[in-house]
Backbone and ligand atoms as CSV (ligand in chain L), in Angstrom:
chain,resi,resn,atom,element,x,y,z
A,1,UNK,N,N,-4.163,16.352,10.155
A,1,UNK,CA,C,-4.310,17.816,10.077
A,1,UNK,C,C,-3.588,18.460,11.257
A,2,UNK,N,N,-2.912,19.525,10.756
A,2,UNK,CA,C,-2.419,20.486,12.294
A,2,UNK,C,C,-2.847,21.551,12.110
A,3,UNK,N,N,-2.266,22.656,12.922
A,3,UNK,CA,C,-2.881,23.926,13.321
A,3,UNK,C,C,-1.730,24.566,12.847
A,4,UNK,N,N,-2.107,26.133,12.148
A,4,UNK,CA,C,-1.228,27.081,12.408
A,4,UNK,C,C,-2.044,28.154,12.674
A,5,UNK,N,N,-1.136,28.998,13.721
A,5,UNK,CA,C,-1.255,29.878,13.914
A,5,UNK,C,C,-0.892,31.526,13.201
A,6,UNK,N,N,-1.593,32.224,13.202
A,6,UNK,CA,C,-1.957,33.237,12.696
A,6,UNK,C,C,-2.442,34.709,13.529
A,7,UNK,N,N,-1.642,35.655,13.703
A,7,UNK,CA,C,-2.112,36.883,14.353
A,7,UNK,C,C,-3.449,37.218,13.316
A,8,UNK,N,N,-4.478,37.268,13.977
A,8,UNK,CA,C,-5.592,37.466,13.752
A,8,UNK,C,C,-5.678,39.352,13.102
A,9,UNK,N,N,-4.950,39.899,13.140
A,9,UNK,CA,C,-4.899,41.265,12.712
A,9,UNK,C,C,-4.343,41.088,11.255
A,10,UNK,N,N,-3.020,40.366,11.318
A,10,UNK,CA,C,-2.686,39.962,10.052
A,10,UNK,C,C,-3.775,39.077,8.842
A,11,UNK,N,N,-4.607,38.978,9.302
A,11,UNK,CA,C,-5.917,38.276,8.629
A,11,UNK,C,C,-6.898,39.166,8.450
A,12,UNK,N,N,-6.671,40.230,8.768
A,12,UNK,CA,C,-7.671,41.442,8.814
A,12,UNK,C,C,-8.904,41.405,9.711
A,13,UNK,N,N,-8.647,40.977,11.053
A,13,UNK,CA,C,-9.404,41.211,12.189
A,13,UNK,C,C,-9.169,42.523,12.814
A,14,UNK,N,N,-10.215,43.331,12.837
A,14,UNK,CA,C,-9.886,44.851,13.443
A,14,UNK,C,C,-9.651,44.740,15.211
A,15,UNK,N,N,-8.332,44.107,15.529
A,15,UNK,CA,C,-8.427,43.945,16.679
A,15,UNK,C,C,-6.857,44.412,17.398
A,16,UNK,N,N,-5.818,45.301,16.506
A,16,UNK,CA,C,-5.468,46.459,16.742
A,16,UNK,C,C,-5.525,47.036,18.307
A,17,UNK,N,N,-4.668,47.607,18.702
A,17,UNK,CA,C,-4.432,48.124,19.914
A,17,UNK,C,C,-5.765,49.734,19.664
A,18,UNK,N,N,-5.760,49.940,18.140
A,18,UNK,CA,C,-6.200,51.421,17.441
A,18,UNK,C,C,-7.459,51.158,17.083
A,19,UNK,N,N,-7.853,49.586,16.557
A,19,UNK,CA,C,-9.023,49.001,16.255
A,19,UNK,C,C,-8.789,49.148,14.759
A,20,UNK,N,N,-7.351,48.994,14.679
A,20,UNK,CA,C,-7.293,48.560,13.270
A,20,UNK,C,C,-7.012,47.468,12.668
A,21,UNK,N,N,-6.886,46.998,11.349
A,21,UNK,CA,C,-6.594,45.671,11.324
A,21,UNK,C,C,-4.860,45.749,10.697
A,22,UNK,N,N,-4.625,44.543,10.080
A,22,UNK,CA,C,-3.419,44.816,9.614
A,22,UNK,C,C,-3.206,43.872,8.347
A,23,UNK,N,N,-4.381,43.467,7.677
A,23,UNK,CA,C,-4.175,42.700,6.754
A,23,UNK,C,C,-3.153,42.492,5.800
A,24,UNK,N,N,-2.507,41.406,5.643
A,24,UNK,CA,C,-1.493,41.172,5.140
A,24,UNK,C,C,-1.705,40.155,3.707
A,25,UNK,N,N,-1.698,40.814,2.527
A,25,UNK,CA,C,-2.092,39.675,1.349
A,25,UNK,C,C,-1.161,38.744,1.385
A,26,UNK,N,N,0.502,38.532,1.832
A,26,UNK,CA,C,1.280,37.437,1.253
A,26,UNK,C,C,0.416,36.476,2.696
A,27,UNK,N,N,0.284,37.059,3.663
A,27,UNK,CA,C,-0.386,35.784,4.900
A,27,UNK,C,C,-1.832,35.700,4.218
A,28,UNK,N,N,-2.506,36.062,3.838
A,28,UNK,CA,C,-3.539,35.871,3.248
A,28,UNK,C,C,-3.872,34.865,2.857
A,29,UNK,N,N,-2.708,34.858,1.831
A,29,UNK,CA,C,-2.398,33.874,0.298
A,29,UNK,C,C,-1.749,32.350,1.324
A,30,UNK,N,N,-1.137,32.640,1.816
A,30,UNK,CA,C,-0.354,31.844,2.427
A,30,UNK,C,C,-1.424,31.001,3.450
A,31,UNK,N,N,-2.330,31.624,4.243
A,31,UNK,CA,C,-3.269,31.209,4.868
A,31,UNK,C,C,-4.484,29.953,4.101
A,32,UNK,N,N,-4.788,30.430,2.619
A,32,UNK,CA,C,-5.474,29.681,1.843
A,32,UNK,C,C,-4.749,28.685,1.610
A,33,UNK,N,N,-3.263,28.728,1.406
A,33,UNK,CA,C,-3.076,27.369,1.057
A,33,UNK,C,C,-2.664,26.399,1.736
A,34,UNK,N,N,-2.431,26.864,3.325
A,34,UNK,CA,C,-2.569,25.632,4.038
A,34,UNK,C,C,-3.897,25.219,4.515
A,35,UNK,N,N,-4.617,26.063,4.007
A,35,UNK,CA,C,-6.241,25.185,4.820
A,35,UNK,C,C,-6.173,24.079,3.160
A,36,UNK,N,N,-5.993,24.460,1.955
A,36,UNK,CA,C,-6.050,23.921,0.980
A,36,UNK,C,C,-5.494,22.457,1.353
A,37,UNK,N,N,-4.432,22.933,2.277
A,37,UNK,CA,C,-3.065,21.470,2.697
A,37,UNK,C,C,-3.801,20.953,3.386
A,38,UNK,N,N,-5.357,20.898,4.339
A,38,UNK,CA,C,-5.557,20.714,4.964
A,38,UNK,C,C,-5.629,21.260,6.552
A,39,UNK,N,N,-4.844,21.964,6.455
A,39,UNK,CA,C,-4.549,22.371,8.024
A,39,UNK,C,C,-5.019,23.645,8.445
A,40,UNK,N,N,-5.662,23.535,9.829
A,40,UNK,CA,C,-6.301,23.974,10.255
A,40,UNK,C,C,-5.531,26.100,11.013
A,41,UNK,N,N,-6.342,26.651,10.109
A,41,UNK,CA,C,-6.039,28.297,10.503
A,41,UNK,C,C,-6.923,28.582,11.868
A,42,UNK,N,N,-5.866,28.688,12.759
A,42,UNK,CA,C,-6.273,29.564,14.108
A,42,UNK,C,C,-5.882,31.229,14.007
A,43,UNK,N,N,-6.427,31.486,14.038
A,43,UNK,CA,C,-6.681,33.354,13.804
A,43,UNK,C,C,-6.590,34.104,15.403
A,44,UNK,N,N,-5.971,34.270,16.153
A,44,UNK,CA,C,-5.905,34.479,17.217
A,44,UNK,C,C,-5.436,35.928,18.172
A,45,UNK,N,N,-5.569,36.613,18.573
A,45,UNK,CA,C,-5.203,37.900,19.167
A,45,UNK,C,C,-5.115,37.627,20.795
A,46,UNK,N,N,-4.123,37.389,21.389
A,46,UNK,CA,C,-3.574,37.147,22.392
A,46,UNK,C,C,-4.131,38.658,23.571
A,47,UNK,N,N,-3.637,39.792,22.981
A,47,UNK,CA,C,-4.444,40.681,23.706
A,47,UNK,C,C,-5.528,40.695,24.068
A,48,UNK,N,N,-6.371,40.436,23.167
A,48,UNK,CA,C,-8.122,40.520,23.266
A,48,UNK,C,C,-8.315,39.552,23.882
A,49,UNK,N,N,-8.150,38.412,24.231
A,49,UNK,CA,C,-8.260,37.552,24.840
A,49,UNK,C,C,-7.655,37.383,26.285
A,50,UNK,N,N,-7.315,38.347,26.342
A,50,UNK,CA,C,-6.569,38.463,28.110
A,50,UNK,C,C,-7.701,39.306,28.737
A,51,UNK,N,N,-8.469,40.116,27.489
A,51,UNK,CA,C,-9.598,40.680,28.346
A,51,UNK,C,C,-9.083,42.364,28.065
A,52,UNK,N,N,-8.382,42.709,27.196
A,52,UNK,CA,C,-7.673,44.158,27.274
A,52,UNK,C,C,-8.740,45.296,26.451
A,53,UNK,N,N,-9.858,44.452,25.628
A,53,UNK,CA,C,-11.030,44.916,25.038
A,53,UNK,C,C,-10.153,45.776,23.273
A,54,UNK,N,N,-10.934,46.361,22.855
A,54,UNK,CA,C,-10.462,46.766,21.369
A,54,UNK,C,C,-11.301,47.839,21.232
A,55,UNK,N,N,-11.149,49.391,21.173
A,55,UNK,CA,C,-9.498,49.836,21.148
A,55,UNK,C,C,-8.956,49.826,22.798
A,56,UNK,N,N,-7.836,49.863,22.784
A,56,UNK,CA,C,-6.813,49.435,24.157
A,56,UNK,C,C,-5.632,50.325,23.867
A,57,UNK,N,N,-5.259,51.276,25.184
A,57,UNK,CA,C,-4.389,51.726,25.130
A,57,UNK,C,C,-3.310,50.908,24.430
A,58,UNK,N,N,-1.880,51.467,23.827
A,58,UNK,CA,C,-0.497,50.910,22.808
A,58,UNK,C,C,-0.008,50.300,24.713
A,59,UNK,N,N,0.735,49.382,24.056
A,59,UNK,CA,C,1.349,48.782,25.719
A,59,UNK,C,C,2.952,48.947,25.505
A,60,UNK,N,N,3.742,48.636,26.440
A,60,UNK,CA,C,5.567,48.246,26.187
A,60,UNK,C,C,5.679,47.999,26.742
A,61,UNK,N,N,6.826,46.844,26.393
A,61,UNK,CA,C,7.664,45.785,27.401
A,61,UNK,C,C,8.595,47.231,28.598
A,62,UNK,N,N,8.669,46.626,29.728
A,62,UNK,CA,C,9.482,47.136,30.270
A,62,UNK,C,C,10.480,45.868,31.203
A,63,UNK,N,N,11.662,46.259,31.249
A,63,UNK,CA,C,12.901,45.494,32.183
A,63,UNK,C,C,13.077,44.272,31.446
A,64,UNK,N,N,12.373,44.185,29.579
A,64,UNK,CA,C,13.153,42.819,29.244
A,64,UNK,C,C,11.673,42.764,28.217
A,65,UNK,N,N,11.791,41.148,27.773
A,65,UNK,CA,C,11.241,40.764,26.386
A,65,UNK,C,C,10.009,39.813,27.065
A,66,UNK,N,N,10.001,39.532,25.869
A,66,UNK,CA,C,8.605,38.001,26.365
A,66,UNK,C,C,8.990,37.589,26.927
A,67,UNK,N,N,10.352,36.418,27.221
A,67,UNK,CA,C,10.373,35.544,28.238
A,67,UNK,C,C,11.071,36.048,29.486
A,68,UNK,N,N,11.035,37.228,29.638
A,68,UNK,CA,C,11.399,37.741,30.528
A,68,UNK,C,C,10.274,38.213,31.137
A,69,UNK,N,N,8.802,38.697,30.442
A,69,UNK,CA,C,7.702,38.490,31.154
A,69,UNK,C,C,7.592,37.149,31.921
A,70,UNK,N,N,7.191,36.447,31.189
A,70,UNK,CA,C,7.130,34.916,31.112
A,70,UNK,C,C,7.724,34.867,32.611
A,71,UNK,N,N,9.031,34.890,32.752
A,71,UNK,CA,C,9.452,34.702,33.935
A,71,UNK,C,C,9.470,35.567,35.202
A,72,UNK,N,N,8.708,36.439,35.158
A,72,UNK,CA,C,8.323,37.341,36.032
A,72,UNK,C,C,9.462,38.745,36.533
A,73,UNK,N,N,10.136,38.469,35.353
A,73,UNK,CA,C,11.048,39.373,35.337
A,73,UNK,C,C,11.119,40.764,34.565
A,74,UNK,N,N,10.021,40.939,34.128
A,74,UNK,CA,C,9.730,42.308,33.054
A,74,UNK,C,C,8.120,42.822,32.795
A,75,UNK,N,N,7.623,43.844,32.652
A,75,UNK,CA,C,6.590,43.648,32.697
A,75,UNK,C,C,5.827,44.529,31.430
A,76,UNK,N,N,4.659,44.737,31.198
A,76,UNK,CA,C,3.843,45.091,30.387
A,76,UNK,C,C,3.386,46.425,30.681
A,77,UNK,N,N,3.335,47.757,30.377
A,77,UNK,CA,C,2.809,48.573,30.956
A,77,UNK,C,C,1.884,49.580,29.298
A,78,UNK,N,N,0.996,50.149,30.092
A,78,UNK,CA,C,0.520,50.936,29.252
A,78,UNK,C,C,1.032,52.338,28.856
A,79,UNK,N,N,0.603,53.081,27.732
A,79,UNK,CA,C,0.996,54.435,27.755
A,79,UNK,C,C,0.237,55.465,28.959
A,80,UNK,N,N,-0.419,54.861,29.557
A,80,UNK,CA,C,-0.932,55.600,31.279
A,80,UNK,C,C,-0.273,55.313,32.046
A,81,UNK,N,N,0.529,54.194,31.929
A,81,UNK,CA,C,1.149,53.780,33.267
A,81,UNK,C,C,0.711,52.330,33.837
A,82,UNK,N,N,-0.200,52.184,33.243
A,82,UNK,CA,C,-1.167,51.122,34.157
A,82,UNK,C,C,-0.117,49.748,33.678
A,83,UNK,N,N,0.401,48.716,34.929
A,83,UNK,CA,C,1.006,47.730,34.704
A,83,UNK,C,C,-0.717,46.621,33.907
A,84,UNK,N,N,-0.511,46.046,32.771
A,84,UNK,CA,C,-1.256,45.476,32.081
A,84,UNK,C,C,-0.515,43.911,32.122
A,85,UNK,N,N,0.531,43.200,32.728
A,85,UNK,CA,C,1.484,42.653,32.517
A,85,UNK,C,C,0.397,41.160,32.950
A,86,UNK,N,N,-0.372,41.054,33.814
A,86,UNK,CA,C,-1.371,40.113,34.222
A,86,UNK,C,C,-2.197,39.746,32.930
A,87,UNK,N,N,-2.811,40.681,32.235
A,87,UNK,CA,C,-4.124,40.430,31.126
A,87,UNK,C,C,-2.562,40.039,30.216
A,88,UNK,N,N,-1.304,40.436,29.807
A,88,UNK,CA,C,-0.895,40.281,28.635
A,88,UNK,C,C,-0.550,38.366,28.956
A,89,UNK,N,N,-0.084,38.120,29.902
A,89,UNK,CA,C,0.145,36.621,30.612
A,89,UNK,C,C,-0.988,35.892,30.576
A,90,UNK,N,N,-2.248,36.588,30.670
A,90,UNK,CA,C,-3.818,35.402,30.830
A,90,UNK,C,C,-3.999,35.607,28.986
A,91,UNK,N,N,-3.456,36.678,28.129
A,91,UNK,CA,C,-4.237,36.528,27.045
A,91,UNK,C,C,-3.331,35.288,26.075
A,92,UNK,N,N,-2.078,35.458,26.415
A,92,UNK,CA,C,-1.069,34.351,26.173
A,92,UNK,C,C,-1.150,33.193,26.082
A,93,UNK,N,N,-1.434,32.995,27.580
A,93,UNK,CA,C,-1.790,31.330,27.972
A,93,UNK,C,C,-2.827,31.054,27.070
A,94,UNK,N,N,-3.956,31.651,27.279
A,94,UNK,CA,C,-5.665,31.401,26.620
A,94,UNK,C,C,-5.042,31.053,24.840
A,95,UNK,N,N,-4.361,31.765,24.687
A,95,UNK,CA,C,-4.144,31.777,22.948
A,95,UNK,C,C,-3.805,30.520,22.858
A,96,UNK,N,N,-2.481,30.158,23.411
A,96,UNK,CA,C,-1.814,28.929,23.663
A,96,UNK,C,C,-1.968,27.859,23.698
A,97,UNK,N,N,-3.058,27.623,24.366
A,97,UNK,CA,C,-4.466,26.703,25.315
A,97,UNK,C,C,-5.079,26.471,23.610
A,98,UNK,N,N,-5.523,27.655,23.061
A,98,UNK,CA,C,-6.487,27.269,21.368
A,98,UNK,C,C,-5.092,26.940,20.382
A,99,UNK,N,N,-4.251,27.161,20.680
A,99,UNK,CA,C,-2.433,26.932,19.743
A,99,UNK,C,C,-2.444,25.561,19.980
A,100,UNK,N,N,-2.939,24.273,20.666
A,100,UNK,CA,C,-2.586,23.130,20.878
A,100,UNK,C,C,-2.701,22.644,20.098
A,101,UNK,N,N,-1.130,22.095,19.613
A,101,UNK,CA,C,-0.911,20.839,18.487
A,101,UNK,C,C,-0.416,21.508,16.966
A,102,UNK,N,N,-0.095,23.040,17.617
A,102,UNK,CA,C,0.322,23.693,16.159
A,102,UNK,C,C,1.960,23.392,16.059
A,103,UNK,N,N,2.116,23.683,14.649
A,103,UNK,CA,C,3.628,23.243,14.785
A,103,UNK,C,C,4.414,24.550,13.921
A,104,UNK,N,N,3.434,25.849,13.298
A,104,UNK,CA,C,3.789,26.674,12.918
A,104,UNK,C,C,3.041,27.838,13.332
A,105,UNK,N,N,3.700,28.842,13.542
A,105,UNK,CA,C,2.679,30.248,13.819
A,105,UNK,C,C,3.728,31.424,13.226
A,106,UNK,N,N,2.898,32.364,12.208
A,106,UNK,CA,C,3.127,33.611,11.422
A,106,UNK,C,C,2.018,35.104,12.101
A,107,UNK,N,N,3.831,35.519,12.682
A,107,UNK,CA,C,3.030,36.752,13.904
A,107,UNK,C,C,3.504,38.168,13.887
A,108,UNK,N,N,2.564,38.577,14.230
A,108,UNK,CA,C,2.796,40.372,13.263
A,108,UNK,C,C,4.277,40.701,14.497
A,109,UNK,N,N,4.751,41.058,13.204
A,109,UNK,CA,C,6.206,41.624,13.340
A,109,UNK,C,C,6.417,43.127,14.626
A,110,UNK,N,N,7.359,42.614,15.739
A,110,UNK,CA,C,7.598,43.872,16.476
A,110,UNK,C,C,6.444,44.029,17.877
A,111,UNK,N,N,5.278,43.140,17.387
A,111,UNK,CA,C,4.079,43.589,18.721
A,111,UNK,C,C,4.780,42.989,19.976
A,112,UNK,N,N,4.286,43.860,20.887
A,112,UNK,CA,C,4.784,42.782,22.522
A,112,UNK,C,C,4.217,41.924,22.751
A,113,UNK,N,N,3.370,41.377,22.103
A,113,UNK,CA,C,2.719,40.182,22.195
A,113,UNK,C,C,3.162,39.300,21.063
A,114,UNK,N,N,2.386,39.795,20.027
A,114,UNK,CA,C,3.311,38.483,18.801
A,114,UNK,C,C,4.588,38.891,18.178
A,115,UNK,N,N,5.381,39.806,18.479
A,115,UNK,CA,C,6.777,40.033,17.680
A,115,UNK,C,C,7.606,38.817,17.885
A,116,UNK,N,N,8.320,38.625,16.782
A,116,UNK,CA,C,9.270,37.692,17.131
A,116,UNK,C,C,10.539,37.588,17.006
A,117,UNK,N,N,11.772,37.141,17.834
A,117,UNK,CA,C,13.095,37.565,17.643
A,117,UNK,C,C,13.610,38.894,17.730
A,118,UNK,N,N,12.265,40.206,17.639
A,118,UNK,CA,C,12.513,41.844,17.621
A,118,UNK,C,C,11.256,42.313,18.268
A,119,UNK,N,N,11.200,42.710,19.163
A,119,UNK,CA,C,9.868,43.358,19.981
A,119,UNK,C,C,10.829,45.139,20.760
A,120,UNK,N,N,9.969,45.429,21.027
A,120,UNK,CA,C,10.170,47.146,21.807
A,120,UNK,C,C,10.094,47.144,23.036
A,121,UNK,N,N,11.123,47.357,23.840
A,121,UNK,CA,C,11.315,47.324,25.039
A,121,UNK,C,C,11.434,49.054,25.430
A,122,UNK,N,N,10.797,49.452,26.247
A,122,UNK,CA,C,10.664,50.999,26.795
A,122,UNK,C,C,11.034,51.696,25.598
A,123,UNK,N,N,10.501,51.341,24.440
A,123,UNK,CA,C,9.951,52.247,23.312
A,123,UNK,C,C,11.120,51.664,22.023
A,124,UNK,N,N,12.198,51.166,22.494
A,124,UNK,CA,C,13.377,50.470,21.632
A,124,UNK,C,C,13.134,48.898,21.225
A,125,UNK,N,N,13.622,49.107,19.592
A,125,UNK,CA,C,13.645,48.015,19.581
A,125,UNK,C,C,14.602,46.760,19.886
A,126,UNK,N,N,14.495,46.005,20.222
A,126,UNK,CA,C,14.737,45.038,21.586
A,126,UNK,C,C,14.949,43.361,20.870
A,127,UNK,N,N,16.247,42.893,21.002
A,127,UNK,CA,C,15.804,41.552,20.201
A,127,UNK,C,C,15.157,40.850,22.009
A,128,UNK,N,N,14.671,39.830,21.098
A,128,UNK,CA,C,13.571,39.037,21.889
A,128,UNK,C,C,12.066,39.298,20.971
A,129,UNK,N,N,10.932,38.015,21.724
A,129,UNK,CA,C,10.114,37.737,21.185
A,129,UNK,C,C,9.343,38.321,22.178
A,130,UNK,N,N,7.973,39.026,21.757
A,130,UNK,CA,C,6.771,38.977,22.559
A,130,UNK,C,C,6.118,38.078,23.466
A,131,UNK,N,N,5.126,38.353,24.440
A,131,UNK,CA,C,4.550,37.310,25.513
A,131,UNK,C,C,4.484,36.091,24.482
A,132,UNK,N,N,3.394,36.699,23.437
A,132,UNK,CA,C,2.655,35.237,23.054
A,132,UNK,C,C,4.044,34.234,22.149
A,133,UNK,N,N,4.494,35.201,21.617
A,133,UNK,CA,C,5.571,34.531,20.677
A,133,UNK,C,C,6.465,33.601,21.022
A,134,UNK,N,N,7.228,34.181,22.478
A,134,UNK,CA,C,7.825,33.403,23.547
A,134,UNK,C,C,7.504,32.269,24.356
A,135,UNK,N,N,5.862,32.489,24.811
A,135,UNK,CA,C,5.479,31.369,24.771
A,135,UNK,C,C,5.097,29.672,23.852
A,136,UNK,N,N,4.556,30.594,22.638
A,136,UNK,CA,C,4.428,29.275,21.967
A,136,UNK,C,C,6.078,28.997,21.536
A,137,UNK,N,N,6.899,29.665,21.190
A,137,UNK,CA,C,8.417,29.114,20.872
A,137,UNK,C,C,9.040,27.676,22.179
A,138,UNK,N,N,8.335,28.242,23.730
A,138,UNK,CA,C,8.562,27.802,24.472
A,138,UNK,C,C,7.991,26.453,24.336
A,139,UNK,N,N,6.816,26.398,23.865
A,139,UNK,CA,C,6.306,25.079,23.010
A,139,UNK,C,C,6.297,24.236,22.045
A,140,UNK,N,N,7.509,24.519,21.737
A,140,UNK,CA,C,7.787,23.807,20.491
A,140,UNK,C,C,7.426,24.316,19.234
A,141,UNK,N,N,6.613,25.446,19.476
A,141,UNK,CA,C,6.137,26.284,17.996
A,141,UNK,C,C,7.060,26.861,17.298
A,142,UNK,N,N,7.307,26.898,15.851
A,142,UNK,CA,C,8.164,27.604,14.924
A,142,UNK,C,C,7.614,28.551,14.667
A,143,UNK,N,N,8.145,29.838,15.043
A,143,UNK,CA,C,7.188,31.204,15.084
A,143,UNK,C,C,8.158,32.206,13.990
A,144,UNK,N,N,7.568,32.948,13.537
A,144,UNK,CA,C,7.980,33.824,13.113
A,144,UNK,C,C,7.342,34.848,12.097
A,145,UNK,N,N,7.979,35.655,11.573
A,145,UNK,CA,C,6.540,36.992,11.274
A,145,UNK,C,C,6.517,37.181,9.741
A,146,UNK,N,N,4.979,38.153,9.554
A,146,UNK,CA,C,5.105,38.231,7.918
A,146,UNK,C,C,6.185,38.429,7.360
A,147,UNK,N,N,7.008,39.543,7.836
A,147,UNK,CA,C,8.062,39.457,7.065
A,147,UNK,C,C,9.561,38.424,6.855
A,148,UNK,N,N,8.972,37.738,7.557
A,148,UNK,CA,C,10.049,36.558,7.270
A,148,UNK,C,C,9.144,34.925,6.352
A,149,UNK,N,N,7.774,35.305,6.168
A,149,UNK,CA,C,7.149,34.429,5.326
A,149,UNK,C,C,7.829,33.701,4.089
A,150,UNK,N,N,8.275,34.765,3.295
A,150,UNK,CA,C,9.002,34.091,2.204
A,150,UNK,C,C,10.250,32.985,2.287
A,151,UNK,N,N,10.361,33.070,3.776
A,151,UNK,CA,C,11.495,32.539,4.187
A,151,UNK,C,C,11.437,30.776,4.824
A,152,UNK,N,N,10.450,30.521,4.191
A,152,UNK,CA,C,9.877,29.222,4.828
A,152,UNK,C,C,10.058,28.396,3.854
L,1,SF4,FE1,FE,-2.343,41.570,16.215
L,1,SF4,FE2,FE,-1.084,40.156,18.085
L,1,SF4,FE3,FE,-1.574,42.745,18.469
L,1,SF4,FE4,FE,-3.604,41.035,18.491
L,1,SF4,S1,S,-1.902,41.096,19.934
L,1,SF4,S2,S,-3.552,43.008,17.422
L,1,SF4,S3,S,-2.950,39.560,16.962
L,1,SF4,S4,S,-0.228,41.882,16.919
């Protein structure tokens, strides 16, 4: 059995920056049939788990992408201002840490946390991947988002 990963919003967890969810029927569908395959659905929200609580100010990359967080080269800020770039790095790791031994993850498209290959940098969209996205890619994870599902 392995793990995939799953943005937990895309599963219809109200855990939203707004406290909304984002349920997605093709991940849905797609979700049933790998537990069917056996393999194990991790449902996960990288934000909430850094401790950022739900609802949470909208955040943006600033000076670069996920792995440019990652490398201490860009950071996370809120629509107040408040650098958040610490909780988006602890909610990452923590996700990561429950991601062990996955070999696929399907992640909501564009977030600074799970976007992948396209995230928003000071309000633009930005190729590069989000904290969490970047990280698990950095792990060997095959990441990529609902809308590239059909593409598997
Ligand atoms: Fe969804 Fe990821 Fe944002 Fe959590 S951090 S609400 S899982 S897109």
């Amino acid at each position: 059995m392995s793990r995939v990963v799953v943005s937990a919003c895309l599963l219809g967890r109200p855990c939203r920056y707004d406290g909304a969810e984002k349920a997605h029927p093709a991940v849905q569908a797609w979700a049933k049939t790998q537990t069917s395959a056996g393999h194990e659905i991790m449902a996960l929200c990288p934000e909430e788990l850094g401790g950022l609580g739900t609802p949470r100010r909208p955040a943006d990359l600033r000076g670069g992408a996920g792995k440019a967080v990652l490398n201490g080269q860009a950071q996370v800020v809120d629509d107040q201002g408040r650098d958040v770039t610490d909780a988006f790095l602890h909610g990452a790791r923590l996700a990561a840490q429950h991601a062990q031994g996955a070999r696929v993850a399907v992640l909501k498209a564009r977030s600074p946390s799970c976007g992948c290959e396209q995230t928003r940098v000071e309000g633009e969209l930005h190729p590069g991947d989000g904290v969490f996205a970047a990280l698990l890619r950095s792990q060997g994870v095959e990441v990529s988002t609902e809308e590239q599902l059909g593409e598997h």
